[in-house]
C-alpha positions as CSV (number, residue, x, y, z in Angstrom):
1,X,34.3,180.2,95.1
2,X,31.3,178.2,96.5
3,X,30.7,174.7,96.8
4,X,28.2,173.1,98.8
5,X,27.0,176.1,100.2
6,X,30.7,176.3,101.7
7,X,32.9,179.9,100.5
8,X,36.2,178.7,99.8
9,X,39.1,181.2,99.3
10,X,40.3,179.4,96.2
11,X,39.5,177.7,93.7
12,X,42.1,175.2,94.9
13,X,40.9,174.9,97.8
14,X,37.3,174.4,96.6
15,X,39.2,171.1,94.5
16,X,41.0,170.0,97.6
17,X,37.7,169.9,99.1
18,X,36.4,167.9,96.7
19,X,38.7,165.5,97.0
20,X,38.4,165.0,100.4
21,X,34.8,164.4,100.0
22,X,35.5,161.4,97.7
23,X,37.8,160.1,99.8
24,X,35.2,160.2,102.5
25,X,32.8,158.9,100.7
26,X,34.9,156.0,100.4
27,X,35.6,155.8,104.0
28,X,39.1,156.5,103.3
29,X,38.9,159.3,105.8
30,X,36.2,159.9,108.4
31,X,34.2,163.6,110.1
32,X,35.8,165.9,107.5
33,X,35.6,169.2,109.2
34,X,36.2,173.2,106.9
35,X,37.4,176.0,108.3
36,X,37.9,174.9,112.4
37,X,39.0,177.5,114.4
38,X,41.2,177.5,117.5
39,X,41.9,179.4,119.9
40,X,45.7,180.4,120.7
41,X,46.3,181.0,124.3
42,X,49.3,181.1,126.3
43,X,48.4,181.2,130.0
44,X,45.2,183.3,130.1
45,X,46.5,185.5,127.3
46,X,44.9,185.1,124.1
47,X,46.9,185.6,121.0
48,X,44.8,185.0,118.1
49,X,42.7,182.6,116.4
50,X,43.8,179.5,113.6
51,X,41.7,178.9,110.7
52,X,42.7,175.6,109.2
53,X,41.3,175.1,105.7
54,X,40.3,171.5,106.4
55,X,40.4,169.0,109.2
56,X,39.8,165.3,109.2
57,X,40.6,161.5,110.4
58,X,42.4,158.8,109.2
59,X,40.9,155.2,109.3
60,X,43.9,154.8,111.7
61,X,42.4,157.3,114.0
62,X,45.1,159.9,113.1
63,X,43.8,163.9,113.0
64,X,45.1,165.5,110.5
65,X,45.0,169.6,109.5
66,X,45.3,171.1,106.4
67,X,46.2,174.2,105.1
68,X,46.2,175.2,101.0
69,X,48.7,177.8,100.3
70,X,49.8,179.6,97.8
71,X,52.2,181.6,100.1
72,X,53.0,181.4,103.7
73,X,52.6,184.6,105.3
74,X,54.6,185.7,108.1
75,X,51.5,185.4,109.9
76,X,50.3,182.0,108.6
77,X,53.9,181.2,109.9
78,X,53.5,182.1,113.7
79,X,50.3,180.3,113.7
80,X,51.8,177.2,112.6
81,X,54.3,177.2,115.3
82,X,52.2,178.0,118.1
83,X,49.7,175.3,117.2
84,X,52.5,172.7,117.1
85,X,53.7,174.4,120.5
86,X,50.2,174.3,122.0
87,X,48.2,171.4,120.7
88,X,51.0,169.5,119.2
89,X,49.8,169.7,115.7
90,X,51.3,169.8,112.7
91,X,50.0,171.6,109.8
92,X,49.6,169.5,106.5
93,X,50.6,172.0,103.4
94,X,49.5,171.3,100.2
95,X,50.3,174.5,97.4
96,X,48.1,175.8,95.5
């Protein structure tokens, strides 16, 4: 599903985006970000890459990362983990 030029892999996702563009445009929440990547590295090894869905600020300066699911994968799962282990973020869920 497409929606501003952006691919979304739902069509809950494409909503969620929406939403978040309201709230935005509001100034509710500031520099929504889709799909940031990160790289997980432990030492020099690189282990793989995170795909968040969304990414975005609070008004209290607060970062938050987002993730629609409609199942959490065993991968998905790992992922989480190391980025709370590595960057000390943790994922928002919100089901589809």
């Amino acid at each position: 599903m497409k929606c501003d030029g952006i691919t979304f892999d739902s069509a809950a996702e494409a909503r969620r985006y929406e939403a978040l563009r309201l709230l935005e445009a509001a100034g509710a929440i500031r520099d929504l970000r889709v799909h940031t990547r990160w790289t997980l590295r432990i030492r020099d090894c690189r282990i793989c890459v995170y795909e968040c869905d969304f990414e975005y600020w609070t008004r209290d300066g607060e970062q938050v990362v987002e993730d629609v699911k409609g199942f959490r994968t065993r991968e998905y799962k790992i992922k989480r983990e190391l980025m709370r282990a590595l960057y000390d973020i943790n994922i928002c869920e919100l089901q589809a």
